[in-house]
C-alpha positions, 0 to 999 in steps of 0.5 A: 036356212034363215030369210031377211028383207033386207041387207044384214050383216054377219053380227046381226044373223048370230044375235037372231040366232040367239044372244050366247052365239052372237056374245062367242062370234068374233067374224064370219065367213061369207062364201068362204071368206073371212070377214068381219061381223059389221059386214053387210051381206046384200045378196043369198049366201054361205055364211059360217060364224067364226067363235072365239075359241076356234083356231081361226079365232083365237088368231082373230082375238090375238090380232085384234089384241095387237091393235088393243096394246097399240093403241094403249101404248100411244096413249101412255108414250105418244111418241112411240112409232108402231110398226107392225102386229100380227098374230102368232102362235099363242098370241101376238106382238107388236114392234115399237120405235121408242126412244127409251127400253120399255121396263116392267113397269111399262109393261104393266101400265100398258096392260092396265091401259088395255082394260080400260080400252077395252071397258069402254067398249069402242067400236071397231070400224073398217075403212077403205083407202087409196094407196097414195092417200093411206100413205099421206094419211099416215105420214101426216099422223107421223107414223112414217114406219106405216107409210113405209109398209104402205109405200111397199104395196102395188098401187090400185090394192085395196089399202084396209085401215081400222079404227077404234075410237081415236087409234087408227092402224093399217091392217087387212082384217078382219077384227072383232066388232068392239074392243069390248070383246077382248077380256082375256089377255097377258103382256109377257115380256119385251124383246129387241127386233130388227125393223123388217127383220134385218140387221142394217135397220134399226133395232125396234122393241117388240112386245109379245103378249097372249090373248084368248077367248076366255078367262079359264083358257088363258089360265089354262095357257099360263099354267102350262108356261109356268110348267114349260118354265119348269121343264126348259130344256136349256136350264135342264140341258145345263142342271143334268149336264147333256149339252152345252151352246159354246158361245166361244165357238159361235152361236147356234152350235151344239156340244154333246156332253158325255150325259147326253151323247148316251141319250142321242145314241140311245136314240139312234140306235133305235132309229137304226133299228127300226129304219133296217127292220122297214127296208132301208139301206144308210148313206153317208155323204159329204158336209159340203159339195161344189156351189154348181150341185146346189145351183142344179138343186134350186137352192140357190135360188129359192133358199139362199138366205138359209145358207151359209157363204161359200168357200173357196176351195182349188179356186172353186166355189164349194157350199156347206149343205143346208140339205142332204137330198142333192147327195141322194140323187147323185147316188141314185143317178151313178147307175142306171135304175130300172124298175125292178129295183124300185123303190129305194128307200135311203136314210141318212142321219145327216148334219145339215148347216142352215143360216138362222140370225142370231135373235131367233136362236133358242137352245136346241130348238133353233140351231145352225148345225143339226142333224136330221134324221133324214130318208129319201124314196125313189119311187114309181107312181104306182107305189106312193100309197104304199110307200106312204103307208109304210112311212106313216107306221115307221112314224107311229111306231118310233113315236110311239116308243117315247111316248107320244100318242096323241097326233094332228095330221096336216094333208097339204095340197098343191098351191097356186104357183107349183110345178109338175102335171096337174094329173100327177098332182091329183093322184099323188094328192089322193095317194096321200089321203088314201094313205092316212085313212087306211090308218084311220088317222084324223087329218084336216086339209091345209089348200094350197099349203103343198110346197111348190114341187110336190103335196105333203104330210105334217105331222104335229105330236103333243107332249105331256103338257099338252104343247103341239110339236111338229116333227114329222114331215113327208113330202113328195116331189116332183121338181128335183127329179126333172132338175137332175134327169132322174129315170128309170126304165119303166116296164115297157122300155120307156125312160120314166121320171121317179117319184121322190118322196122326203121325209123325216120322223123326228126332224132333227135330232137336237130338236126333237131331245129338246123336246124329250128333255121338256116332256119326261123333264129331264126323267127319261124312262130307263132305256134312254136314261144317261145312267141307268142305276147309281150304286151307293154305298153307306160305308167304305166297307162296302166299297168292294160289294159295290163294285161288284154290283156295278160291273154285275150291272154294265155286263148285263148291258145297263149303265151303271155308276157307282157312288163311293164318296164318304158322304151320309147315303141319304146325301147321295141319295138326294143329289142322285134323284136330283140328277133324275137317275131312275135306279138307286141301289144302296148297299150296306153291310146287310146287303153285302153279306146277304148278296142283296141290293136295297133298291129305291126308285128315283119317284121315292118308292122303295122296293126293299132288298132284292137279291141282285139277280133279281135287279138284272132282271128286272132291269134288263127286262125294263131296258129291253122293252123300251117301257116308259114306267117301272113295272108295279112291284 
């Protein structure tokens, strides 16, 4: 605890403490409340410094790494009109009305520009403004896009503006105290972005950059772009040929190639495996239903922009699914259901079609039509905690089989507008908790972050270098069983409310091989491998032994090829362990008469002449246990 004679601010407390914490402080909260250091504190209270290299951080640097390339792009193009800047993940952006598309060039002016903003160390300085007057206050400087913004908000709002040296910028904080604070930044690119995010308005150019608390931090962050560069699936999706996006077809569509379909059935064959090893029975519904049922559902109201239009099908509106629960409930509502047959636990692998525009669609990560790897549970109060419990296995144990080990765990709580009563929430809530700690999983807790029906679990995997991913979700709801009357009865007789609990491990199934591609790079270990081994030959005299050794191979349940093209075999050899194949088994005229098999790793080992009983086995023994590496030799 520390004592002051009289008002303070948040800056002046850390310089007390000591000179390297006030350099690492960026804001501070105040009772909770997140503001800037210059804030004068008058009265006892609860103050938290905020460091650079804290989430909330890093997202305050980034902000006011925004208003730093803002300001440096009205000194270089006066004539820019700047709109909005927010931070995001990773960094931030800012848009710009300019009558010209910025180049490279521009790019690296602008940076440059911005050292020399943030060298002269201004102060940035926190002003308060009446609606009415920040509107005139903008337009007088020209900057009708903010006046717009401005114009938008509910009069008697406090109106924030911050300023640095000549630059003004509406913004509601907080931000660092001087631009001399910001060292660690990147532009990266330009990018086109509809004013307010729609198509009828003009197209704006969005400039991203990042932004860290440290030098080391940002060259950390830059060596995994150039790494992710290296990875991306798309270039990947195309070199290995899994995948294709047929612009011809429309925009955001996936075409599996023969390559990949092997991985996704890889894939769903696990999932299969696993969902019947925990009790779950698969559904299969329809891709569109009646417009009435998704009216019912809510999803008219509340997800209109994520669906496609209607057809119109017997003179009856009739809506392609953006989800698959409404097709769960009707099947559980054909019968009465009592509590003895609870829970249900029904999985689909489901394709879902969701309206995303056509500037925020990215290979298979941001996709029209997917498929999700989809389950409901119908459940009774009492049986959450379990439930959950099992799903939260299910999860570890199928990511864990791809590699994934290391999880951030998100326990979100019911927001401010919700449904359902307060004690269900409570409970269900602490239903969730419970069930993470009995795994011993760390979690942080997102207030107020539930949806409106019902709190969830987030969870988010890291892949190999080191990018968070979300993946898993489940949430529980409360709002779709009171739309559609679902019961049960209850013990007593009594006509009850199931409990509904969403959830999906992997997401999609095109996001989630998007995000395998990029983390083995296009290496998958054996058992999800397209081709498993390549069987090559040095001769056309070898021709028949290799055959042999193929069909050898695809009876014991492997997937092999065989390579008989009149090429050198260190030519085969080369194109086959760019195509990532694990396996490369050469025969020569050695090999066929001793029954053996020279074989060679993709990584360039070369385990010598194995007998091709030993290579089934080996093999299969990678195959069936679903290993990550070969064994050591």
């Amino acid at each position: 605890m520390k004592s002051f004679d009289e008002p303070v601010n948040a800056g002046q407390v850390a310089a007390s403490i000591g000179k390297q914490l006030a350099k690492a402080a960026v804001a501070a909260r105040v009772d909770g409340k997140l503001v800037d250091l210059t804030t004068v504190i008058d009265h006892d209270a609860q103050l938290e410094l905020v460091l650079g290299d804290s989430d909330a951080g890093r997202e305050i640097l980034r902000h006011s790494t925004s208003h730093l390339m803002a300001q440096a792009v009205k000194e270089l193009f006066p004539d820019a009109q700047v709109t909005i800047g927010p931070a995001v993940d990773n960094g931030f952006y800012y848009d710009f009305d300019y009558e010209r598309p910025f180049t490279p060039d521009d790019l690296n002016k602008i940076e440059q520009r911005m050292r020399q903003i943030a060298k002269r160390n201004l102060k940035v300085e926190r002003r308060v403004m009446a609606r009415d007057e920040a509107v005139s206050f903008f337009r007088d400087m020209g900057e009708i896009y903010k006046a717009e913004i401005i114009a938008g908000i509910p009069d008697g709002e406090e109106i924030s503006l911050y300023s640095q040296g000549d630059f003004i910028d509406l913004c509601s904080g907080p931000h660092v105290s001087s631009t001399g604070k910001l060292k660690a930044f990147k532009l990266q690119r330009v990018a086109g972005a509809y004013w307010r995010g729609d198509s009828n308005n003009k197209m704006l150019q969005r400039i991203y950059g990042t932004a860290w608390h440290s030098q080391e931090a940002l060259d950390a962050y830059l060596t995994q772009l150039a790494e992710a560069e290296k990875r991306d699936h798309r270039r990947l999706g195309k070199d290995l040929d899994l995948f294709s996006l047929q612009e011809d077809a429309g925009g955001g569509l996936v075409f599996w190639h023969p390559m990949g379909s092997r991985v996704r059935r890889m894939i769903e064959e696990f999932w299969k495996e696993k969902h019947i090893a925990g009790g779950y029975e698969f559904l299969y519904t329809p891709h569109m239903a009646n417009r009435d049922l998704w009216d019912q559902s809510g999803h008219t109201s509340f997800y209109a922009d994520g669906m496609f239009r209607p057809m119109e099908v017997d003179e009856q509106a009739y809506q392609i699914r953006p989800m698959n629960c409404p097709f769960h409930i009707l099947i559980y509502k054909d019968a009465l259901r009592s509590y003895r047959e609870l829970p249900f636990r029904w999985a689909e692998l489901g394709t879902v079609y969701r309206y995303e525009m056509s500037g925020a669609l990215h290979g298979l990560f941001r996709v029209r039509g997917f498929t999700q790897d989809d389950a409901h549970i119908f459940c009774t109060e009492d049986q959450i905690e379990s439930e959950i419990q099992q799903i939260l296995d299910l999860t570890l144990d199928i990511l864990g089989a791809y590699g994934f080990s290391n999880f951030e765990i998100n326990l979100s709580t019911r927001p401010e507008k919700s449904v359902g009563e307060e004690a269900i929430w409570d409970r269900a809530t602490e239903a969730l908790r419970a069930a993470i700690i009995s795994r011993n999983l760390p979690y942080v807790v997102d207030e107020g972050g539930g949806a409106f029906y019902g709190p969830k679990i987030d969870l988010k995997i890291t892949d190999a270098i080191g990018r968070k991913w979300q993946c898993s979700t489940v949430q529980l709801d409360f709002n779709l069983p009171e739309r559609f009357e679902m019961e049960y009865v209850a013990a007593d007789g009594t006509r009850k409310r199931p409990i509904m609990i969403h959830r999906a491990l992997m997401g999609s199934l095109e996001r989630f091989f998007g995000i395998l591609v990029e983390h083995y790079a296009g290496a998958f270990p054996l058992w999800l491998a397209p081709v498993q081994a390549q069987v090559m030959t040095i001769t056309e005299a070898q021709d028949e032994y290799a055959q042999q050794v193929r069909d050898a191979l695809r009876a014991a349940g492997l997937r092999a090829e065989m390579d008989l093209r009149n090429e050198k075999v260190g030519y085969k050899i080369r194109e086959h362990t760019l195509k990532k194949v694990p396996y490369l088994l050469v025969v020569g005229d050695r090999e066929r008469e001793e029954g053996t098999i020279n074989v060679r790793l993709r990584s360039g080992q070369n385990l010598g002449s194995l007998p091709l009983s030993a290579v089934i086995a080996r093999l299969s023994e990678e195959n069936d246990s679903r290993a990550l590496e070969p064994k050591e030799v």
